[in-house]
N, CA, C and O atoms as a GROMACS GRO file, in nm:
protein
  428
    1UNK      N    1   0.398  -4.480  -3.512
    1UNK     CA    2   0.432  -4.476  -3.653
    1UNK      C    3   0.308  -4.488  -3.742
    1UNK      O    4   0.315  -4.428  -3.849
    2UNK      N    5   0.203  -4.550  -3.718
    2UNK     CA    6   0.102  -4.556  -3.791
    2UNK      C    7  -0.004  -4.470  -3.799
    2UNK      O    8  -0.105  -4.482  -3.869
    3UNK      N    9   0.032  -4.365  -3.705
    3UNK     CA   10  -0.062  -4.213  -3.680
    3UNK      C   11   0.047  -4.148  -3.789
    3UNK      O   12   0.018  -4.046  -3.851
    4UNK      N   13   0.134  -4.196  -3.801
    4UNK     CA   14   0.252  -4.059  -3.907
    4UNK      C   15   0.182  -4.148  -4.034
    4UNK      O   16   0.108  -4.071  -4.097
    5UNK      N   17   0.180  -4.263  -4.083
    5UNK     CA   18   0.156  -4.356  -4.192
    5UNK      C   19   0.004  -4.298  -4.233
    5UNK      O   20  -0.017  -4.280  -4.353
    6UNK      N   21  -0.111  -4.267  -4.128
    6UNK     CA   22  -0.211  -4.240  -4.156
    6UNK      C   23  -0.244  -4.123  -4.221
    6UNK      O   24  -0.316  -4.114  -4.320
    7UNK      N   25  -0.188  -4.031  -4.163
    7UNK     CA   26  -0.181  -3.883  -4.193
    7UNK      C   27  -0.099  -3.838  -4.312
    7UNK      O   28  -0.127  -3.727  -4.357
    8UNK      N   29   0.008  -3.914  -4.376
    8UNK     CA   30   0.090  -3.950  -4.503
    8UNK      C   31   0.029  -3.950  -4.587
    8UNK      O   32   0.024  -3.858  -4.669
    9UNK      N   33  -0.060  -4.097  -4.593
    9UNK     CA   34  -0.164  -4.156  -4.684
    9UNK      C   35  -0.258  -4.026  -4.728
    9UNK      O   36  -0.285  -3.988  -4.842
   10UNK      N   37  -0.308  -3.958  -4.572
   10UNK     CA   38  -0.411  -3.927  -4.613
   10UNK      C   39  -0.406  -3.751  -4.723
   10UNK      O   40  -0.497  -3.677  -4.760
   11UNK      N   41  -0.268  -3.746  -4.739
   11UNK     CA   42  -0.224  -3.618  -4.784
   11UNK      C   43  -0.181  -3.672  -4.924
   11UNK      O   44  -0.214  -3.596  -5.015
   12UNK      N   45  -0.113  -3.789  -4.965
   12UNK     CA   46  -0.080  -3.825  -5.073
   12UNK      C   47  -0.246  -3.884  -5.110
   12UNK      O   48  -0.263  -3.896  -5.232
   13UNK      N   49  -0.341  -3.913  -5.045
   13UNK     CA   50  -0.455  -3.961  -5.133
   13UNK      C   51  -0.473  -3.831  -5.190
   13UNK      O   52  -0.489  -3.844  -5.311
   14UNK      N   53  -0.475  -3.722  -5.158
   14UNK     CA   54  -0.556  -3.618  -5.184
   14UNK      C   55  -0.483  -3.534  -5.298
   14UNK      O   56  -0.546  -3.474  -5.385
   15UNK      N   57  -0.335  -3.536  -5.290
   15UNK     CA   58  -0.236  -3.468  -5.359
   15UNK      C   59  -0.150  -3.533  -5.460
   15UNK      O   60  -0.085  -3.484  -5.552
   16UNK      N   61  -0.166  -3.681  -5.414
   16UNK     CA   62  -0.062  -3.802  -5.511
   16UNK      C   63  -0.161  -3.853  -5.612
   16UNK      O   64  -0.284  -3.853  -5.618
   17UNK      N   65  -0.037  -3.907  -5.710
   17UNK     CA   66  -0.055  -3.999  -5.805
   17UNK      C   67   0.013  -4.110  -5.796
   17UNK      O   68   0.127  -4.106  -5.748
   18UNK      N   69  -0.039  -4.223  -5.837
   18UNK     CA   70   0.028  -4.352  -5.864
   18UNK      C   71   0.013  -4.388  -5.970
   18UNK      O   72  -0.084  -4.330  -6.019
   19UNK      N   73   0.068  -4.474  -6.053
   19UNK     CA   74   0.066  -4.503  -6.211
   19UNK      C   75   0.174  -4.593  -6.240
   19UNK      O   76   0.284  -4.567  -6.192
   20UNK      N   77   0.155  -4.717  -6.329
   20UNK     CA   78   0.240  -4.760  -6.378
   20UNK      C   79   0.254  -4.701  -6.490
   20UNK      O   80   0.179  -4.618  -6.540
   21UNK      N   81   0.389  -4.759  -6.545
   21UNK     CA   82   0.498  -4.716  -6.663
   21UNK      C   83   0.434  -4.774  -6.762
   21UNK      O   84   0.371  -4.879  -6.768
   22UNK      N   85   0.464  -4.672  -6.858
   22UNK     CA   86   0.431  -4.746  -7.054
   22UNK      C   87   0.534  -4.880  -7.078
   22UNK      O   88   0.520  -4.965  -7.166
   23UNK      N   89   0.662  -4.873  -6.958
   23UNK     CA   90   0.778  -4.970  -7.032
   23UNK      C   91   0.857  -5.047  -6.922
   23UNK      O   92   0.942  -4.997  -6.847
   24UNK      N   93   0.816  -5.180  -6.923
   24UNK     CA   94   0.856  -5.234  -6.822
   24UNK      C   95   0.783  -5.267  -6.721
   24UNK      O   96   0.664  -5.236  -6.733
   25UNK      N   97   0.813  -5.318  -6.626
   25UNK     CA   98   0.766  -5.362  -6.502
   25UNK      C   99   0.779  -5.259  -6.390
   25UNK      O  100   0.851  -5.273  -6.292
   26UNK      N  101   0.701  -5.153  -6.417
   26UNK     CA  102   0.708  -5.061  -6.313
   26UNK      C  103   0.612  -4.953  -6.271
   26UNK      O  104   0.512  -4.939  -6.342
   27UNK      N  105   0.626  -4.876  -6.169
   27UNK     CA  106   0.507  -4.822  -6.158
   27UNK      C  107   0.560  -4.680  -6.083
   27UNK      O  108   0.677  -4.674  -6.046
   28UNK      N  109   0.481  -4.584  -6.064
   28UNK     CA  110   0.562  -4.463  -5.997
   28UNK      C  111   0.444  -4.382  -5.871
   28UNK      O  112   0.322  -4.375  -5.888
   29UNK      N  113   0.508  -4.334  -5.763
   29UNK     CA  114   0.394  -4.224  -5.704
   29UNK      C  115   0.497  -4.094  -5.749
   29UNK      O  116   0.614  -4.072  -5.779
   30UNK      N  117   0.331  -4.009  -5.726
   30UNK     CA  118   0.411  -3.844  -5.729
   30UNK      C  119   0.339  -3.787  -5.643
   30UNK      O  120   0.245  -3.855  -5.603
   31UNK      N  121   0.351  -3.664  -5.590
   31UNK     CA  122   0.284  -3.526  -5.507
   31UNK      C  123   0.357  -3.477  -5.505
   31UNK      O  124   0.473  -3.510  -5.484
   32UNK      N  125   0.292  -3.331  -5.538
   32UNK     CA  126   0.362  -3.238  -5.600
   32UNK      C  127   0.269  -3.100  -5.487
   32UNK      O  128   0.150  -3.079  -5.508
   33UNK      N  129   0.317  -3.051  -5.418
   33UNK     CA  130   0.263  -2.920  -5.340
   33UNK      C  131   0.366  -2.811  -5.311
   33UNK      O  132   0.487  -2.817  -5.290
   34UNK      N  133   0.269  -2.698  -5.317
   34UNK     CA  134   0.342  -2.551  -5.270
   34UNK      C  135   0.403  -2.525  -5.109
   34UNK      O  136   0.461  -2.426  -5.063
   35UNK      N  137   0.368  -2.654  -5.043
   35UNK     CA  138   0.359  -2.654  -4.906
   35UNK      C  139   0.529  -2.727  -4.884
   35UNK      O  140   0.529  -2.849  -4.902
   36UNK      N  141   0.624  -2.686  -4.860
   36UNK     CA  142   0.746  -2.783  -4.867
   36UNK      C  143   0.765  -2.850  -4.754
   36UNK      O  144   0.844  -2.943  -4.761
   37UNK      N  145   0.706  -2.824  -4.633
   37UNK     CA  146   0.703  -2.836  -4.539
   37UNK      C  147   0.627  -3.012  -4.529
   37UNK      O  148   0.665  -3.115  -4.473
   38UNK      N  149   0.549  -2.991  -4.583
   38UNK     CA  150   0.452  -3.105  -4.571
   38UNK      C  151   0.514  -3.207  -4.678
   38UNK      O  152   0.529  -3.323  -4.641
   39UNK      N  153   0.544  -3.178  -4.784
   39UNK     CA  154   0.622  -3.284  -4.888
   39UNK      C  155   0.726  -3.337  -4.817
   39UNK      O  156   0.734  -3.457  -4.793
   40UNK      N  157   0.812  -3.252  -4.781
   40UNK     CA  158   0.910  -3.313  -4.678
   40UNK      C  159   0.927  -3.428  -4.627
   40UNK      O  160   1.000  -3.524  -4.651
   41UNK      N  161   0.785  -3.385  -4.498
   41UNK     CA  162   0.765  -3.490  -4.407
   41UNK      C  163   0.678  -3.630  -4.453
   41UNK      O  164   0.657  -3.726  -4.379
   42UNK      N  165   0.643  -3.617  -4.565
   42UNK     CA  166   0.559  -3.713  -4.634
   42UNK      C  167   0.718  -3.844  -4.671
   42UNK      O  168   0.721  -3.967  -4.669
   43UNK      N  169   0.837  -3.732  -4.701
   43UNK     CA  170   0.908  -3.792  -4.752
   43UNK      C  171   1.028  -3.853  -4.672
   43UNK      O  172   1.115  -3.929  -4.716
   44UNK      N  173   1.012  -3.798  -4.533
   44UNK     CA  174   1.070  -3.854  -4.411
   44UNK      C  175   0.993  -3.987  -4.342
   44UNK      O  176   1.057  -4.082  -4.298
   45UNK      N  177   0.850  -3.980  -4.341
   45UNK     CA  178   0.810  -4.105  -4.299
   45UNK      C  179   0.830  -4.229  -4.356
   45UNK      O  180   0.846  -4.341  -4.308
   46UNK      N  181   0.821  -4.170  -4.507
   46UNK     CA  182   0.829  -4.298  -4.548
   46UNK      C  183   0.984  -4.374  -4.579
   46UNK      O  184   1.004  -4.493  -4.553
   47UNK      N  185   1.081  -4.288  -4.634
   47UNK     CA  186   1.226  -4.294  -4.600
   47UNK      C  187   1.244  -4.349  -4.729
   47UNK      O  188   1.284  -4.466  -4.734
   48UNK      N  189   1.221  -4.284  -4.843
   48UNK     CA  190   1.246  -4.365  -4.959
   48UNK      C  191   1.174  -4.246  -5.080
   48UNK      O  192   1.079  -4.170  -5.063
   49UNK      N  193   1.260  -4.265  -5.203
   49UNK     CA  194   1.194  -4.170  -5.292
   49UNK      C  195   1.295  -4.030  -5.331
   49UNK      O  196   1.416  -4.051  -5.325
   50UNK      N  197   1.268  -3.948  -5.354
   50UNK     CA  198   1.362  -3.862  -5.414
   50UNK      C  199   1.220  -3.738  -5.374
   50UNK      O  200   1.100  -3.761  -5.360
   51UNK      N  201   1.301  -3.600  -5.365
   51UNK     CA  202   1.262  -3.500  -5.381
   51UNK      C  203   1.319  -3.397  -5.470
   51UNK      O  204   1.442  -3.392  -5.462
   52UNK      N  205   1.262  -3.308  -5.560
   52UNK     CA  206   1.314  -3.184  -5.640
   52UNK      C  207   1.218  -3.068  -5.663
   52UNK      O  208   1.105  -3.072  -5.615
   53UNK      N  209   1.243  -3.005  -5.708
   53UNK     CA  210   1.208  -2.810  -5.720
   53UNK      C  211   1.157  -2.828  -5.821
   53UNK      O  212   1.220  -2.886  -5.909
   54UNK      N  213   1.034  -2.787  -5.842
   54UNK     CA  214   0.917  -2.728  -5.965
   54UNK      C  215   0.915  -2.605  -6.001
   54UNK      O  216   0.874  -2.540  -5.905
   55UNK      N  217   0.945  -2.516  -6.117
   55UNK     CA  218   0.867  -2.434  -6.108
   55UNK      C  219   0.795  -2.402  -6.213
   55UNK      O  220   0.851  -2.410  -6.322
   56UNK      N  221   0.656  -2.357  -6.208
   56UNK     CA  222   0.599  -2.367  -6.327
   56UNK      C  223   0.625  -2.292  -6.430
   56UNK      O  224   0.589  -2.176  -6.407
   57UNK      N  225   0.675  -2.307  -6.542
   57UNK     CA  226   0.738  -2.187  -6.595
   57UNK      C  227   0.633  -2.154  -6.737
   57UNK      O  228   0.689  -2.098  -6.832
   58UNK      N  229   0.482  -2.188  -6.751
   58UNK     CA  230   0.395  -2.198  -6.804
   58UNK      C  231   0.316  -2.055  -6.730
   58UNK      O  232   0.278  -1.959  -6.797
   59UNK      N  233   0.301  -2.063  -6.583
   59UNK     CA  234   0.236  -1.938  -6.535
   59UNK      C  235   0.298  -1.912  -6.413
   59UNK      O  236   0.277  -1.958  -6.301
   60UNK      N  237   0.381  -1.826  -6.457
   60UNK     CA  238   0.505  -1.691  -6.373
   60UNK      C  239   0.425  -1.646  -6.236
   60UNK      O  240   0.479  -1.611  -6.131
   61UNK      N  241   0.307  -1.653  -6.257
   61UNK     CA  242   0.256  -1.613  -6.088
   61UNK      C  243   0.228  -1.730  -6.023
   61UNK      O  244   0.150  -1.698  -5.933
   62UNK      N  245   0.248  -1.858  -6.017
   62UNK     CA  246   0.237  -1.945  -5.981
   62UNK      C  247   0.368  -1.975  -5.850
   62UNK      O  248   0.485  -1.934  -5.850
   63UNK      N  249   0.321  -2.032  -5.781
   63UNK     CA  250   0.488  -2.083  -5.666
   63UNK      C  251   0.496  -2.219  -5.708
   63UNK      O  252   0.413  -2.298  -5.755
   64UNK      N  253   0.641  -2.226  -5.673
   64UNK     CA  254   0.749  -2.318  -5.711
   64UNK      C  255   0.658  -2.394  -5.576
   64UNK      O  256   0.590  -2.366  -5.477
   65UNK      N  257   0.732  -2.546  -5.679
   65UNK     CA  258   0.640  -2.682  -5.620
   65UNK      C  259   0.775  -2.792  -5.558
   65UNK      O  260   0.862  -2.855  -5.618
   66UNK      N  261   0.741  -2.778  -5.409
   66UNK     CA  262   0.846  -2.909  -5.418
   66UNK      C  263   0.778  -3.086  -5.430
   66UNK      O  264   0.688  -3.120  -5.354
   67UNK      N  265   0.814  -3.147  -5.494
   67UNK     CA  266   0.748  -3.307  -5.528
   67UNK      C  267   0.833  -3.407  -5.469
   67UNK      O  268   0.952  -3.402  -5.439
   68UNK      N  269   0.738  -3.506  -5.458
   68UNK     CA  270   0.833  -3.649  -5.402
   68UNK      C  271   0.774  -3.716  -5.507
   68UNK      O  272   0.661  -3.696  -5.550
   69UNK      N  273   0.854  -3.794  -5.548
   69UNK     CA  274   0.903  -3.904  -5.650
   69UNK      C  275   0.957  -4.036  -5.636
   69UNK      O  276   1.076  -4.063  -5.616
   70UNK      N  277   0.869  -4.112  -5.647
   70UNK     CA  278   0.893  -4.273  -5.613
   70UNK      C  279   0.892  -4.380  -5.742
   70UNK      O  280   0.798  -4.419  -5.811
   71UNK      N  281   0.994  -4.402  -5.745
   71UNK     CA  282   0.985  -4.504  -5.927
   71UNK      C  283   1.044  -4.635  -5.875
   71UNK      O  284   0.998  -4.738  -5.925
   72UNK      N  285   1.144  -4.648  -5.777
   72UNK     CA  286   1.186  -4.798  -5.799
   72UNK      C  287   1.108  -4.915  -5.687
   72UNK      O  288   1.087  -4.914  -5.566
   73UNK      N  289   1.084  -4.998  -5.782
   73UNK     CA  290   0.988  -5.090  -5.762
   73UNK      C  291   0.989  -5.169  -5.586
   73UNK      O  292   0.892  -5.205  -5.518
   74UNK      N  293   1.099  -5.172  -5.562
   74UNK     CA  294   1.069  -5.210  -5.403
   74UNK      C  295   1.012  -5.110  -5.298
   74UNK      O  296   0.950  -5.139  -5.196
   75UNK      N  297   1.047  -4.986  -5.343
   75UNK     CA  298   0.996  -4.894  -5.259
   75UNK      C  299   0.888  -4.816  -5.303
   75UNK      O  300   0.873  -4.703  -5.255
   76UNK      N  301   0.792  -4.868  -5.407
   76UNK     CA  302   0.656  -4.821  -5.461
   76UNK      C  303   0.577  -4.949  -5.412
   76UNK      O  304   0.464  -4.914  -5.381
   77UNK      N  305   0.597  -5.089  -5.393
   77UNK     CA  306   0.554  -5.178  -5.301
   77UNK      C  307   0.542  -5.158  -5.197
   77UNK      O  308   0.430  -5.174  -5.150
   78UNK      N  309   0.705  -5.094  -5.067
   78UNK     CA  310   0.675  -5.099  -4.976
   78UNK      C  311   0.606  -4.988  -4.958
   78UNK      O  312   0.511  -5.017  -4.885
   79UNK      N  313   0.602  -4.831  -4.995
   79UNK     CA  314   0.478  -4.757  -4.947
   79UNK      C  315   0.337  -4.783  -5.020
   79UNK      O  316   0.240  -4.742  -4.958
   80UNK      N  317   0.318  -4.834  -5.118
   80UNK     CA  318   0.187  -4.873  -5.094
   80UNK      C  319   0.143  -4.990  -5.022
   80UNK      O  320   0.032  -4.984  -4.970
   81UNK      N  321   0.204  -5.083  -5.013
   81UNK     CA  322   0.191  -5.163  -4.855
   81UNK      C  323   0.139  -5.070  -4.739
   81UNK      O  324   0.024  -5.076  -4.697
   82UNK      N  325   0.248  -4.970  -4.685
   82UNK     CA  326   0.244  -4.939  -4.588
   82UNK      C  327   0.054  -4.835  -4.596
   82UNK      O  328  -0.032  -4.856  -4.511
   83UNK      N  329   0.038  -4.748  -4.696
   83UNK     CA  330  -0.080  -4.675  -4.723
   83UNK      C  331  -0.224  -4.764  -4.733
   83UNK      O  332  -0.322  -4.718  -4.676
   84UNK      N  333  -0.232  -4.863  -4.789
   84UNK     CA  334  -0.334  -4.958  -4.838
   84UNK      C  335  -0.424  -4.955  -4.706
   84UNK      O  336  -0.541  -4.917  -4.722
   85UNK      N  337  -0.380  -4.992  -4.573
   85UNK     CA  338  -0.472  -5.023  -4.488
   85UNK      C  339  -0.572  -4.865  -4.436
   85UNK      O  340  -0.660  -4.865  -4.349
   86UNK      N  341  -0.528  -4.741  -4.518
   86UNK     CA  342  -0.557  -4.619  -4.483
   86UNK      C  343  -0.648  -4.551  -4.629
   86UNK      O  344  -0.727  -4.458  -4.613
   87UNK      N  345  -0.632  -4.587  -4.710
   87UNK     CA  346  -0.694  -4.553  -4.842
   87UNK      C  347  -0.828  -4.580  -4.857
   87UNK      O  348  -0.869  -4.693  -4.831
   88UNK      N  349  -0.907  -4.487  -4.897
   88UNK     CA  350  -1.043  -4.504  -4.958
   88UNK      C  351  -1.038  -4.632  -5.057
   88UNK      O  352  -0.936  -4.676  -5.110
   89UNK      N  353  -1.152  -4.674  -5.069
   89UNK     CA  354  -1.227  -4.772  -5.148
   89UNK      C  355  -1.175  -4.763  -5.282
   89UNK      O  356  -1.127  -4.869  -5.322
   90UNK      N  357  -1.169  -4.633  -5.388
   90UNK     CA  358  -1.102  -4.602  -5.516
   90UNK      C  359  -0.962  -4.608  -5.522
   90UNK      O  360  -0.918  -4.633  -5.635
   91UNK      N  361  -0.857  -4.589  -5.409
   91UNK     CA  362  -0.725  -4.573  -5.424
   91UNK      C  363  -0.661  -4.695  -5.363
   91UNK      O  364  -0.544  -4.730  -5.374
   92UNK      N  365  -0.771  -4.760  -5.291
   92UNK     CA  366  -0.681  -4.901  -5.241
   92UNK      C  367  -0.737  -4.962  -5.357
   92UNK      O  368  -0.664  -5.059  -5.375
   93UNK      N  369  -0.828  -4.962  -5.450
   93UNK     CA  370  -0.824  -5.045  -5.584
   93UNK      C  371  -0.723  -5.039  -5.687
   93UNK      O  372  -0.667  -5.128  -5.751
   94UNK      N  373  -0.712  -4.898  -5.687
   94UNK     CA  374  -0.586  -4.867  -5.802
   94UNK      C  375  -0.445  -4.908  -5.725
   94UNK      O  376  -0.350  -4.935  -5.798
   95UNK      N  377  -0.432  -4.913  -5.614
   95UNK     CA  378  -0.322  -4.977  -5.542
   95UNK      C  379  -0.296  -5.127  -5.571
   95UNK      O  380  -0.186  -5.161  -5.614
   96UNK      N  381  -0.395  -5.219  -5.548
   96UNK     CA  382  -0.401  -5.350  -5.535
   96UNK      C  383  -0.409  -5.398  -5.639
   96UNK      O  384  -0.412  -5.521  -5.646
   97UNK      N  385  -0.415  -5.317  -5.762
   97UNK     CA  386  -0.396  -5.323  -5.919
   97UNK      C  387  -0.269  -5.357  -5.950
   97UNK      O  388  -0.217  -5.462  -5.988
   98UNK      N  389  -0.218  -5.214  -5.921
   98UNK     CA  390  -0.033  -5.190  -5.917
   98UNK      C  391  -0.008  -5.283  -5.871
   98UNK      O  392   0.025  -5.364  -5.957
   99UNK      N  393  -0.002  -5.337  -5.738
   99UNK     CA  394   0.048  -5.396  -5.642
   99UNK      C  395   0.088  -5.568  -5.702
   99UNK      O  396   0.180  -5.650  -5.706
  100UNK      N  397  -0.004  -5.556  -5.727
  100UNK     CA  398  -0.072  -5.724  -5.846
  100UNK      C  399   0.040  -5.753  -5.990
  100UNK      O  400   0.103  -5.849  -6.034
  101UNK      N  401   0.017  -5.607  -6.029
  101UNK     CA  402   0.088  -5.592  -6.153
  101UNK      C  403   0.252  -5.620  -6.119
  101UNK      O  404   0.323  -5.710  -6.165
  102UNK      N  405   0.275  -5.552  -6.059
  102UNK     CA  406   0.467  -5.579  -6.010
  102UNK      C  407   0.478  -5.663  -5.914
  102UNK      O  408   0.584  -5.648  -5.855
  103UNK      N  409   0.377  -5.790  -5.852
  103UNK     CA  410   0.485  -5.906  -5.855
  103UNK      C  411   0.443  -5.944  -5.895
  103UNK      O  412   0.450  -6.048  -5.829
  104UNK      N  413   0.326  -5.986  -6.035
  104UNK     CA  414   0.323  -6.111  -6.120
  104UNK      C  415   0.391  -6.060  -6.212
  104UNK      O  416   0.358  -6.116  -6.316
  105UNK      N  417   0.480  -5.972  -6.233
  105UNK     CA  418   0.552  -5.907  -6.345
  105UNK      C  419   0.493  -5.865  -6.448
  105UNK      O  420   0.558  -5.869  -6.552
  106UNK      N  421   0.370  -5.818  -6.451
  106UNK     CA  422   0.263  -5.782  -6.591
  106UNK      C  423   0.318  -5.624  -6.629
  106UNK      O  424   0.347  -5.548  -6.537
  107UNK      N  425   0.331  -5.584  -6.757
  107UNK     CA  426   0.330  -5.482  -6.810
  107UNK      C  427   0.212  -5.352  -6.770
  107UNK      O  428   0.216  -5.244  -6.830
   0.00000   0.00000   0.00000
């Protein structure tokens, strides 16, 4: 499981976002790729999150994007838990930020 956790990480470092919310105690990941195949399985390992259909409707030659979407707070803890021990130096900071922020309950 931690060769699937590694290889996760290392596709959402490259393709994801994490960010807390303007409102509330919360925080969100996203990745967003043309590859559905791979969003998928990003979204099978970890077993949590939502997936939906992009399409850019800004530039018509562009392909439709499938994304995974993570907003509620136990399961933006537990995958960045699970990613942290696999993240570069810059993304396990912005992790351990978040991470900090939603359980001391800070805005």
């Amino acid at each position: 499981m931690s060769t699937q956790i590694a290889w996760a990480t290392g596709i959402f470092e490259g393709e994801g976002y994490m960010g807390k919310r303007n409102t509330g105690n919360s925080a969100r990941l996203t990745m967003r790729m043309c590859d559905f195949d791979v969003v998928e399985r990003v979204y099978e390992i970890f077993g949590c999150g939502n997936l939906g259909l992009f399409h850019p409707e800004s530039h018509k030659t562009h392909k439709p994007q499938l994304g995974w979407n993570v907003g509620k707070k136990a399961d933006v803890i537990k995958c960045l838990s699970l990613m942290l021990p696999y993240f570069g130096y810059r993304r396990a900071y912005d992790a351990l930020n978040i991470l900090d922020d939603l359980e001391l309950g800070i805005n």
